[in-house]
N, CA and C atoms as a LAMMPS dump frame, in Angstrom:
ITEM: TIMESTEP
0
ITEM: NUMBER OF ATOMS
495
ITEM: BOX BOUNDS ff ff ff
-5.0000000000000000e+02 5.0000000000000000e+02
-5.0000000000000000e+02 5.0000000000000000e+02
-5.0000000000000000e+02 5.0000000000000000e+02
ITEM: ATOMS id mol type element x y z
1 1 1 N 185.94 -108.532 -196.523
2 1 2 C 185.191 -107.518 -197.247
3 1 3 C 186.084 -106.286 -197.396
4 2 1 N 185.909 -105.868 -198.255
5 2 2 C 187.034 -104.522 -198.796
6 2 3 C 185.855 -103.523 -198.158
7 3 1 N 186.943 -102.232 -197.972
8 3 2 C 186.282 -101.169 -198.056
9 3 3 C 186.75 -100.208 -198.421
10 4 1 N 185.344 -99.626 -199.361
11 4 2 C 186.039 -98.231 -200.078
12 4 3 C 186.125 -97.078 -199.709
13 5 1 N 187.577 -96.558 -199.488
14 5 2 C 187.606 -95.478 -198.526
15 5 3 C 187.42 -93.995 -199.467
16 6 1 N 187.171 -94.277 -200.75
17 6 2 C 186.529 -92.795 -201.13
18 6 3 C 185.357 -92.607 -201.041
19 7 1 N 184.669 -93.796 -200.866
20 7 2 C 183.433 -93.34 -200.726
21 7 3 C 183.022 -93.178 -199.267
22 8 1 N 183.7 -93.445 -198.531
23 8 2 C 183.571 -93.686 -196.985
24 8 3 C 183.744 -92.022 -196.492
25 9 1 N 185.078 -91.508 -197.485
26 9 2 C 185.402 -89.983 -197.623
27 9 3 C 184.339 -89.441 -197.761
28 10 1 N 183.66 -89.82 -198.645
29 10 2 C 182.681 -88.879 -199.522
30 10 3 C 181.45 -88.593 -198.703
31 11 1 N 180.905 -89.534 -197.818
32 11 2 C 180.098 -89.897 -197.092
33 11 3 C 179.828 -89.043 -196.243
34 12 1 N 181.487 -89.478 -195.177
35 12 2 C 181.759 -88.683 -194.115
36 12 3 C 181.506 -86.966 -194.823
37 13 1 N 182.013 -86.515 -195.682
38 13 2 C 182.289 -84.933 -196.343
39 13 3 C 180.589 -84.483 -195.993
40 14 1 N 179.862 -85.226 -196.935
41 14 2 C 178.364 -84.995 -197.07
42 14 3 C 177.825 -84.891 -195.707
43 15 1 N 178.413 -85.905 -194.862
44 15 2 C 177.332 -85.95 -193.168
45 15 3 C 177.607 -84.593 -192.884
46 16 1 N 178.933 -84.182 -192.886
47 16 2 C 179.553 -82.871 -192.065
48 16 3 C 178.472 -81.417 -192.776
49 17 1 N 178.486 -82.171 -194.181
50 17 2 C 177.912 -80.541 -194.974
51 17 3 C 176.776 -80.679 -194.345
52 18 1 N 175.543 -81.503 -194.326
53 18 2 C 174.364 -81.475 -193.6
54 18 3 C 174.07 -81.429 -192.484
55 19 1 N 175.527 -81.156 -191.486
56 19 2 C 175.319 -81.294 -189.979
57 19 3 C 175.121 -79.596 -190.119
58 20 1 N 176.103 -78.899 -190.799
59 20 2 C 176.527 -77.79 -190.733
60 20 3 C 175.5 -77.092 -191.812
61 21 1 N 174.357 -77.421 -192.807
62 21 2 C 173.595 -76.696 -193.109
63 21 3 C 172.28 -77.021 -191.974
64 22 1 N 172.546 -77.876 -191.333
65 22 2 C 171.117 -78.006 -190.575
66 22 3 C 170.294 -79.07 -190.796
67 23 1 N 170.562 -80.085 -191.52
68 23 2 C 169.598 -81.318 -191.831
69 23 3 C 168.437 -81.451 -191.088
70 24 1 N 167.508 -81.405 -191.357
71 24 2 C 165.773 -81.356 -190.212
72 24 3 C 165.446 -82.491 -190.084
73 25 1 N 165.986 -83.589 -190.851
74 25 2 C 165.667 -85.116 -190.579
75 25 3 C 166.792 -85.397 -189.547
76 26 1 N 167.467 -84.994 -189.187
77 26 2 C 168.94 -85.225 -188.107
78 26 3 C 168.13 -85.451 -186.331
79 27 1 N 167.086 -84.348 -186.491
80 27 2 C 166.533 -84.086 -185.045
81 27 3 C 165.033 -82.855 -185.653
82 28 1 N 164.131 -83.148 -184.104
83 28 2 C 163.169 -81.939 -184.5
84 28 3 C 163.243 -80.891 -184.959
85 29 1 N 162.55 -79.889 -185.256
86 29 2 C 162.903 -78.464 -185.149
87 29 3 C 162.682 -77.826 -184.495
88 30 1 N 161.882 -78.197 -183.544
89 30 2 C 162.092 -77.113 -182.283
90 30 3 C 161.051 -75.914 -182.192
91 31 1 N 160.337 -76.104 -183.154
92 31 2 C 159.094 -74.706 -183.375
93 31 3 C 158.763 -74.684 -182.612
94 32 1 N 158.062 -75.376 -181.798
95 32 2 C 157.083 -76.104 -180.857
96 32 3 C 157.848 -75.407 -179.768
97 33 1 N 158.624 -75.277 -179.445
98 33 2 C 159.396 -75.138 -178.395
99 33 3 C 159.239 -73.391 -178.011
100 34 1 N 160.167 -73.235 -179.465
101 34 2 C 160.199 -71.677 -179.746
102 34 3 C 158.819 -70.958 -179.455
103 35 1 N 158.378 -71.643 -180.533
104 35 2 C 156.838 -70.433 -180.105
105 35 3 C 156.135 -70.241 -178.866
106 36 1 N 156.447 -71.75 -178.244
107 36 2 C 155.774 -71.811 -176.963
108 36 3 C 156.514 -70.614 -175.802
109 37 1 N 157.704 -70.88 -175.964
110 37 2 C 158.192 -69.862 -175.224
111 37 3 C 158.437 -68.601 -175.823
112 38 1 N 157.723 -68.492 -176.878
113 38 2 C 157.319 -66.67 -177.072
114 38 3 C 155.946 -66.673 -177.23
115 39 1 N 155.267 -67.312 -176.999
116 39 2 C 153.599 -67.04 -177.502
117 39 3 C 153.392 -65.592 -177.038
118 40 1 N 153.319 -65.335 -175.895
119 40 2 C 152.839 -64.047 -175.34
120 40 3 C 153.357 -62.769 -176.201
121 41 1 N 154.776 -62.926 -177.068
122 41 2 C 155.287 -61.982 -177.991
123 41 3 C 154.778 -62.073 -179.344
124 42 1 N 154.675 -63.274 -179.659
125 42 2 C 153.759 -63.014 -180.865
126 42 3 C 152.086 -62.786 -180.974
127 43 1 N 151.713 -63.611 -179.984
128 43 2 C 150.362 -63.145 -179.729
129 43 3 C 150.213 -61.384 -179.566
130 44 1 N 151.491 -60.745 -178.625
131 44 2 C 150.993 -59.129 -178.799
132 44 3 C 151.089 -58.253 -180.485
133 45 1 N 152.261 -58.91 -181.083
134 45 2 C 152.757 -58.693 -182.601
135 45 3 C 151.213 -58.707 -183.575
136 46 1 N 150.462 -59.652 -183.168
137 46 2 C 149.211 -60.059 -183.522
138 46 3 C 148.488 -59.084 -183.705
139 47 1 N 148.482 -59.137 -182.214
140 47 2 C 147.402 -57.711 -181.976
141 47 3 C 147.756 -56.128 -182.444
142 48 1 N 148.739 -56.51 -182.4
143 48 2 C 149.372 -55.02 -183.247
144 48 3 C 149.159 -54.656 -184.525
145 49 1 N 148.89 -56.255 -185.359
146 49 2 C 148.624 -56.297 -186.961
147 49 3 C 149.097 -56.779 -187.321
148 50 1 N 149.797 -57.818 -187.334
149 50 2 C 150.766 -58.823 -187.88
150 50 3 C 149.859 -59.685 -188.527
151 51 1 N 150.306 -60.112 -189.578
152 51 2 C 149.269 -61.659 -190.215
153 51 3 C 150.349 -62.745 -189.983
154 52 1 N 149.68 -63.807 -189.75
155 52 2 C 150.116 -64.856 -189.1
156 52 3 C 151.367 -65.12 -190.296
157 53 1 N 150.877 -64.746 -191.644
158 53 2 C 151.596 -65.205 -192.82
159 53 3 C 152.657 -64.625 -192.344
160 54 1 N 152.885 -63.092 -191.928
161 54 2 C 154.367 -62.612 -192.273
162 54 3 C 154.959 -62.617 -190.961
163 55 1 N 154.215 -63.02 -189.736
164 55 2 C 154.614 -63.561 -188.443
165 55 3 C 155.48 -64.864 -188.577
166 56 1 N 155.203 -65.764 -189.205
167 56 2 C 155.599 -67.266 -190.211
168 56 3 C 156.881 -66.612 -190.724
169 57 1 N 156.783 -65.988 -191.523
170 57 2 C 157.655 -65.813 -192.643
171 57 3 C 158.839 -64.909 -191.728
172 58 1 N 159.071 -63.995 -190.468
173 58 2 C 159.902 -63.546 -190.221
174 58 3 C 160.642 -64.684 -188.882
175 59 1 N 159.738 -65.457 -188.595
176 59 2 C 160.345 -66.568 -187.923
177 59 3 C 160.819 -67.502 -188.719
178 60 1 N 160.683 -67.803 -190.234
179 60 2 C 160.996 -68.693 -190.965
180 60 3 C 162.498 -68.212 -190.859
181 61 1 N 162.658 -66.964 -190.981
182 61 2 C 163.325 -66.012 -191.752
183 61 3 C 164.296 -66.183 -190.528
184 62 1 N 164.531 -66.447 -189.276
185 62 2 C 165.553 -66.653 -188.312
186 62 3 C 165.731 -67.845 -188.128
187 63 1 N 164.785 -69.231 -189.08
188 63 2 C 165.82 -70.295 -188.863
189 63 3 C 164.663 -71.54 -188.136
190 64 1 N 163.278 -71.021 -187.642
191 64 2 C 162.314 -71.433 -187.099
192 64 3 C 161.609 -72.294 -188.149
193 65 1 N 161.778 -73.881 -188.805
194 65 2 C 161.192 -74.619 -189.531
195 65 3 C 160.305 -75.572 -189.533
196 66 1 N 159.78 -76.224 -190.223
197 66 2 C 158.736 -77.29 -189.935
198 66 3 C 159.748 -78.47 -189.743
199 67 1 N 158.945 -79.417 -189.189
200 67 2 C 159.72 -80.723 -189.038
201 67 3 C 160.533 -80.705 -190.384
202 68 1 N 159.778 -80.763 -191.255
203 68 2 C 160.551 -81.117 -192.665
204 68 3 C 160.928 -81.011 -193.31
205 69 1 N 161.636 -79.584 -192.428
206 69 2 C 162.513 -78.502 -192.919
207 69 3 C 162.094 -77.545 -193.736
208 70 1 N 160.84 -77.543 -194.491
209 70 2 C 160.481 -76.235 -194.503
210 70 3 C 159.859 -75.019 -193.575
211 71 1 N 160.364 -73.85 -195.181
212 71 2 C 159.831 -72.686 -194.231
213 71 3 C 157.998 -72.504 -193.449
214 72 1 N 158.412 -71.699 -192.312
215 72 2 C 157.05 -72.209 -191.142
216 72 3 C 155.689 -71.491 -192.047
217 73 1 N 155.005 -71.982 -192.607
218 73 2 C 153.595 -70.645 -193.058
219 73 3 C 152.671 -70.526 -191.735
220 74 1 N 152.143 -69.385 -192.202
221 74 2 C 150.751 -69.197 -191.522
222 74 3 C 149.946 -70.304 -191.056
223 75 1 N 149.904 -71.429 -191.683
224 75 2 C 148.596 -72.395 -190.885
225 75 3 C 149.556 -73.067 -190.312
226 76 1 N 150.784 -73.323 -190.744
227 76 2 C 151.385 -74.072 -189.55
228 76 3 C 151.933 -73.164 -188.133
229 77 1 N 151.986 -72.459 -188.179
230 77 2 C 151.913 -71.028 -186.839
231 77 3 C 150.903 -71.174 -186.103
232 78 1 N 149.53 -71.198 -187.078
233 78 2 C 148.052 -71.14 -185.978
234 78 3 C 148.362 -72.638 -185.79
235 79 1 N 148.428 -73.503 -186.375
236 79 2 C 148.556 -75.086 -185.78
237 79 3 C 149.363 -75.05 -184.574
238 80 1 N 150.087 -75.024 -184.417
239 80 2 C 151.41 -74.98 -183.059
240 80 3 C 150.832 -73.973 -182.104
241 81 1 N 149.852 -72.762 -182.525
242 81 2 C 149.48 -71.945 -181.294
243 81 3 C 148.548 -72.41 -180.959
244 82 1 N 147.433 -73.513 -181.613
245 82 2 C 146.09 -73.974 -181.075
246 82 3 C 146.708 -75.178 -180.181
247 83 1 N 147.938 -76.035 -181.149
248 83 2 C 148.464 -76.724 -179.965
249 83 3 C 148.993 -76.818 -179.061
250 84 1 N 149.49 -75.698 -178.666
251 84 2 C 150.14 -75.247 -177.442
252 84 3 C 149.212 -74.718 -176.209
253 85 1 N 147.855 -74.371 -177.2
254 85 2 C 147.068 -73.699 -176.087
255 85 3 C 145.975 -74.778 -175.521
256 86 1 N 145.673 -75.994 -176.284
257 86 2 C 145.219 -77.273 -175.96
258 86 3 C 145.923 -78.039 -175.168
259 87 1 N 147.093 -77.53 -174.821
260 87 2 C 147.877 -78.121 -174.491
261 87 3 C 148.194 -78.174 -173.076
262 88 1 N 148.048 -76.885 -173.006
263 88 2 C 147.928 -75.589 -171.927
264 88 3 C 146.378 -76.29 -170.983
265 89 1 N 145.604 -75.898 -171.754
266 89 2 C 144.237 -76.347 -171.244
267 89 3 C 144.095 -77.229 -170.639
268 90 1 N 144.751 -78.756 -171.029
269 90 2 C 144.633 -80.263 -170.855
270 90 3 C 145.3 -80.261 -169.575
271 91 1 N 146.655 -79.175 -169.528
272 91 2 C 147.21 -79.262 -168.025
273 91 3 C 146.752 -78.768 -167.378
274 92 1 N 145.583 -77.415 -167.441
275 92 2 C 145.294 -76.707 -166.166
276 92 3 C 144.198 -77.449 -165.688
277 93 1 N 143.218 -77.989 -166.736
278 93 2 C 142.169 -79.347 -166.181
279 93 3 C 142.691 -80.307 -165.456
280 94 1 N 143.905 -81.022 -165.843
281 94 2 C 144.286 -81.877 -165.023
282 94 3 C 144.982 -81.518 -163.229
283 95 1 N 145.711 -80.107 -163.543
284 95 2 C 145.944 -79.672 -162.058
285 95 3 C 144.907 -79.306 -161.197
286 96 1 N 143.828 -78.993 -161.641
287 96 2 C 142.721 -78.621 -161.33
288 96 3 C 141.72 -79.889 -160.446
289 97 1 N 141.346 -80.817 -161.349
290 97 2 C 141.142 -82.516 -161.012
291 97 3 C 141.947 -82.862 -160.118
292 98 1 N 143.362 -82.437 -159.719
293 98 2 C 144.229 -83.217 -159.075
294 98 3 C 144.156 -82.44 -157.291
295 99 1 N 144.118 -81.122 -157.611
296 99 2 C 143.987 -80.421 -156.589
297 99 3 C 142 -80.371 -155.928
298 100 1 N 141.327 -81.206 -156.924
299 100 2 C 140.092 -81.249 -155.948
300 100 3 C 140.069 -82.59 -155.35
301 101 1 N 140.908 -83.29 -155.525
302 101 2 C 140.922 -85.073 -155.266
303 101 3 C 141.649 -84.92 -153.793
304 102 1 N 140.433 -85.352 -152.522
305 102 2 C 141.191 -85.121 -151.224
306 102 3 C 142.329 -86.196 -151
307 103 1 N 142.531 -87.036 -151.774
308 103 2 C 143.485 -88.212 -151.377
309 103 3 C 144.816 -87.445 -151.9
310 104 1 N 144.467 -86.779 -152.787
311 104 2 C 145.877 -85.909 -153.286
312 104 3 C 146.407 -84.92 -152.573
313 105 1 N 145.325 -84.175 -152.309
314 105 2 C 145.433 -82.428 -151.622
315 105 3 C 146.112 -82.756 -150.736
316 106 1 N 146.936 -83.482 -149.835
317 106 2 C 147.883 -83.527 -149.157
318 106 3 C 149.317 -84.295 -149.428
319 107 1 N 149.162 -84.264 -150.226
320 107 2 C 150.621 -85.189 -151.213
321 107 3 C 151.504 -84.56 -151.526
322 108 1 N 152.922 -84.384 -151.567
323 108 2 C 153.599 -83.663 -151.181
324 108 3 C 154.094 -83.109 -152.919
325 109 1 N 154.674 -81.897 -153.121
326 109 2 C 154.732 -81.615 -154.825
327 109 3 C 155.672 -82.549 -155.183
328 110 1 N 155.61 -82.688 -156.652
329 110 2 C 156.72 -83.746 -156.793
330 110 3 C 158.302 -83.042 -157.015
331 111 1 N 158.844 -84.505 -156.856
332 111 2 C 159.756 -84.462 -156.336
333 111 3 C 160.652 -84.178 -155.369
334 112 1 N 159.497 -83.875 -154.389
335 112 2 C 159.663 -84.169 -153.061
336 112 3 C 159.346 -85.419 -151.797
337 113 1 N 159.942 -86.086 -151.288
338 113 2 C 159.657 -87.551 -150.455
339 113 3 C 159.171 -86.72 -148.844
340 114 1 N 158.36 -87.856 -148.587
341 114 2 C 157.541 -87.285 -147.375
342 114 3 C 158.534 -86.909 -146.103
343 115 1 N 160.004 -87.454 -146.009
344 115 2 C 160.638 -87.533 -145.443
345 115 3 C 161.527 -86.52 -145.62
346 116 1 N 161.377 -85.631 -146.758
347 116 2 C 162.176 -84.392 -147.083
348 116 3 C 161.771 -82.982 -146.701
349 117 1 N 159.755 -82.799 -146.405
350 117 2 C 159.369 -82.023 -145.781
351 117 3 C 159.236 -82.314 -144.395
352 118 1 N 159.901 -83.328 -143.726
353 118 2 C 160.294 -82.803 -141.982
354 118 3 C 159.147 -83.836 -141.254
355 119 1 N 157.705 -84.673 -141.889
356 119 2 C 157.032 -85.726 -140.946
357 119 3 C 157.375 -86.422 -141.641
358 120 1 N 156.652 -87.832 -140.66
359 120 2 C 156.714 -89.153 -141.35
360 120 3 C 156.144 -89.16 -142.692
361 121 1 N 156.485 -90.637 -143.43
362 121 2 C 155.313 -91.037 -144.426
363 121 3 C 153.819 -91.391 -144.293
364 122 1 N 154.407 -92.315 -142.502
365 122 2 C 152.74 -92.926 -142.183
366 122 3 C 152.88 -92.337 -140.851
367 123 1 N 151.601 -92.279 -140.118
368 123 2 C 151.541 -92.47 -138.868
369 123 3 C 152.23 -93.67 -138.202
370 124 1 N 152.714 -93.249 -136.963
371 124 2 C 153.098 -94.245 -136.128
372 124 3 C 152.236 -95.508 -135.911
373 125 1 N 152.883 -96.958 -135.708
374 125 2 C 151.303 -98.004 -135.136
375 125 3 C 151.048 -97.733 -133.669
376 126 1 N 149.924 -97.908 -134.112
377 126 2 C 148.913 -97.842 -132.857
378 126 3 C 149.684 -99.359 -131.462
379 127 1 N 149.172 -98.826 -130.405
380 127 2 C 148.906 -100.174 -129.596
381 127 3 C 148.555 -101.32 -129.398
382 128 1 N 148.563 -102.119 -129.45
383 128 2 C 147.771 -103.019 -129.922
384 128 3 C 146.273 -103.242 -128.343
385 129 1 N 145.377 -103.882 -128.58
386 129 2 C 144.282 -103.572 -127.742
387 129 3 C 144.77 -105.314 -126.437
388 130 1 N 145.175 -104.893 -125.242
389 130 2 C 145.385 -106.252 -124.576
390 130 3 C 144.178 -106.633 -123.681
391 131 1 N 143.155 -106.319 -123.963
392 131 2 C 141.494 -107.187 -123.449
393 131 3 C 141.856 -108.203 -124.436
394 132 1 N 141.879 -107.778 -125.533
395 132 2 C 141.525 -109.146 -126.456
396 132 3 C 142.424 -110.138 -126.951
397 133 1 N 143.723 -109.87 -126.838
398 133 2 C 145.027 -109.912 -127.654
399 133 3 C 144.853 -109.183 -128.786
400 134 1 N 144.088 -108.91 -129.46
401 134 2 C 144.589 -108.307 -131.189
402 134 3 C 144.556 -106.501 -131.007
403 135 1 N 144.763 -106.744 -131.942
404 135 2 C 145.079 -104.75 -132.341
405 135 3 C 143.857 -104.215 -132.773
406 136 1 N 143.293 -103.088 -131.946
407 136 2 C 142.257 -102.42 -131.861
408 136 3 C 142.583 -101.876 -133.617
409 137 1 N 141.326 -101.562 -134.311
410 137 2 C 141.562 -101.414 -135.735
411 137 3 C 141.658 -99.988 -136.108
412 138 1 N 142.081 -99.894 -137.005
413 138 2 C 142.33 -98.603 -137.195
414 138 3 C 141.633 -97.364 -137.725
415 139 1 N 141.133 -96.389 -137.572
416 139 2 C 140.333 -95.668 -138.05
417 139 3 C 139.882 -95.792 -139.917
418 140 1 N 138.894 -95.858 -140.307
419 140 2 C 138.602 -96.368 -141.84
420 140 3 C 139.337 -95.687 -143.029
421 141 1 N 139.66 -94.068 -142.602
422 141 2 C 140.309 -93.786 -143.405
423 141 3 C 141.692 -93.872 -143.715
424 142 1 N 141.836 -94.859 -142.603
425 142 2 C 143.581 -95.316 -142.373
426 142 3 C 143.947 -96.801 -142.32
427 143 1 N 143.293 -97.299 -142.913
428 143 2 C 143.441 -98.861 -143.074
429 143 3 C 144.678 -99.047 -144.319
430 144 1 N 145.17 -100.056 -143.688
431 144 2 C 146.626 -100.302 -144.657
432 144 3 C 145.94 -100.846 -146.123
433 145 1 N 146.748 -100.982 -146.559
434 145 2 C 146.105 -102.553 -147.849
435 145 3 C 146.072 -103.555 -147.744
436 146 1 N 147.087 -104.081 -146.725
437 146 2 C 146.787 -105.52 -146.064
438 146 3 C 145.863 -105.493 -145.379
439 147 1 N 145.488 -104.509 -144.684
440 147 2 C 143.95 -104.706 -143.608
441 147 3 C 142.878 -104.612 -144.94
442 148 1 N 143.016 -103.806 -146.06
443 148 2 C 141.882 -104.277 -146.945
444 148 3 C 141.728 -105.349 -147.435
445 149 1 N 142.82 -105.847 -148.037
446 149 2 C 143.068 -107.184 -148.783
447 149 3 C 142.367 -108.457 -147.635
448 150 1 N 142.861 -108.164 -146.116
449 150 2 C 142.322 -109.357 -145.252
450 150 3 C 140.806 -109.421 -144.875
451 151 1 N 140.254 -107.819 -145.1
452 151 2 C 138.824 -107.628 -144.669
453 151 3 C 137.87 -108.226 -145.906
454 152 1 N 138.378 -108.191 -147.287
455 152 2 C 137.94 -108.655 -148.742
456 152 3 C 137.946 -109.932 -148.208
457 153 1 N 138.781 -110.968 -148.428
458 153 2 C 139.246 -112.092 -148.072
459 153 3 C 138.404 -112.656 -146.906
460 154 1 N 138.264 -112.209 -146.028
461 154 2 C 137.466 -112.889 -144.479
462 154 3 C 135.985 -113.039 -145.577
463 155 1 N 135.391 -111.563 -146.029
464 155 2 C 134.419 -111.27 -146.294
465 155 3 C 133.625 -112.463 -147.211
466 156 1 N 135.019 -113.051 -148.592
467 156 2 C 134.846 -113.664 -149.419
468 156 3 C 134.562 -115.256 -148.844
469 157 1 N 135.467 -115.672 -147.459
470 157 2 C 135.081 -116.848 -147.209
471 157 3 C 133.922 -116.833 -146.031
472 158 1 N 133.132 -116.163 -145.737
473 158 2 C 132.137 -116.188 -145.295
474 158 3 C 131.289 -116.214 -146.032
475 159 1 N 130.919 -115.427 -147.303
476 159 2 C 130.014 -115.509 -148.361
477 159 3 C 130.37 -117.122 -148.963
478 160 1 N 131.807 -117.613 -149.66
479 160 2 C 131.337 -119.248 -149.34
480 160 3 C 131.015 -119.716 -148.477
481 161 1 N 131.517 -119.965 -147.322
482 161 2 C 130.719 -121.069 -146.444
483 161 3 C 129.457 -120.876 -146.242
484 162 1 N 128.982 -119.807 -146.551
485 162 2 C 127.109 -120.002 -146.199
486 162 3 C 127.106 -118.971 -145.092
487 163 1 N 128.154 -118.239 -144.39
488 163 2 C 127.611 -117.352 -143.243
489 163 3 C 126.943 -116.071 -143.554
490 164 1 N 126.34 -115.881 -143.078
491 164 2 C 125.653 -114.226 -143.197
492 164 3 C 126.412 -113.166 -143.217
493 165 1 N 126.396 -112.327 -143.29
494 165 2 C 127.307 -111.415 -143.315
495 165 3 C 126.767 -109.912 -142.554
């Protein structure tokens, strides 16, 4: 197969001009980003008297575009600030849910391993109980998953064979 190296030239010339004007199909634009980390400055601009239109238009005006490369207007400004603040919301509900859930409230923040704040992961095992041979059981809120999985299981073949339970 031949190849044509003027057009291969020509190609390459064009990628470079659109890297270097900014192509918006290349990667996002980043609004989302921007505004989020100025909301609190434009929200005061707001309150000062700004219309969202010429709030838009002076962020357009530094380079701040829509995905699709156009300039940002007014409803796409309030769009990105309702979504940022839904956004906002959805996380403080969820930290909120997470911090009333007692199985959580002691879980260590992330990206931290239980072994990095200074105790174990689990408690130590217990003794085992020698009246009986077996291992005295463990308090309910500390049962492994194998002690659940075996207590399901016993449970299930007693309900077949016919025993009471």
């Amino acid at each position: 197969m031949a190849l044509d190296l003027k057009r291969l030239r020509r190609d390459l010339d064009a990628q470079a001009r659109e890297a270097a004007e900014g192509d918006s199909r290349a990667k996002p634009s980043g609004a989302m980003a921007i505004v989020r980390k100025h909301l609190t400055d434009i929200e005061r601009l707001k309150a000062e008297g700004a219309t969202w239109g010429a709030l838009a238009a002076a962020l357009s005006h530094q380079g701040v575009r829509t995905r699709d490369g156009r300039p940002l207007s007014g409803r796409n400004l309030t769009g990105l600030i309702d979504s940022i603040r839904r956004q906002d919301e959805k996380r403080r509900k969820a930290g909120a849910r997470r911090t009333s859930r007692a199985d959580l409230a002691s879980a260590p923040p992330s990206g931290q391993t239980p072994s990095s704040l200074g105790h174990p992961a689990s408690p130590p095992p217990r003794p085992a109980d020698t009246q009986a041979g077996l291992p005295t059981p463990p308090h309910p809120e500390h049962r492994t998953a194998e002690q659940i999985r075996r207590e399901g299981l016993s449970e299930l073949y007693d309900l077949l064979k016919g025993k009471s339970l």
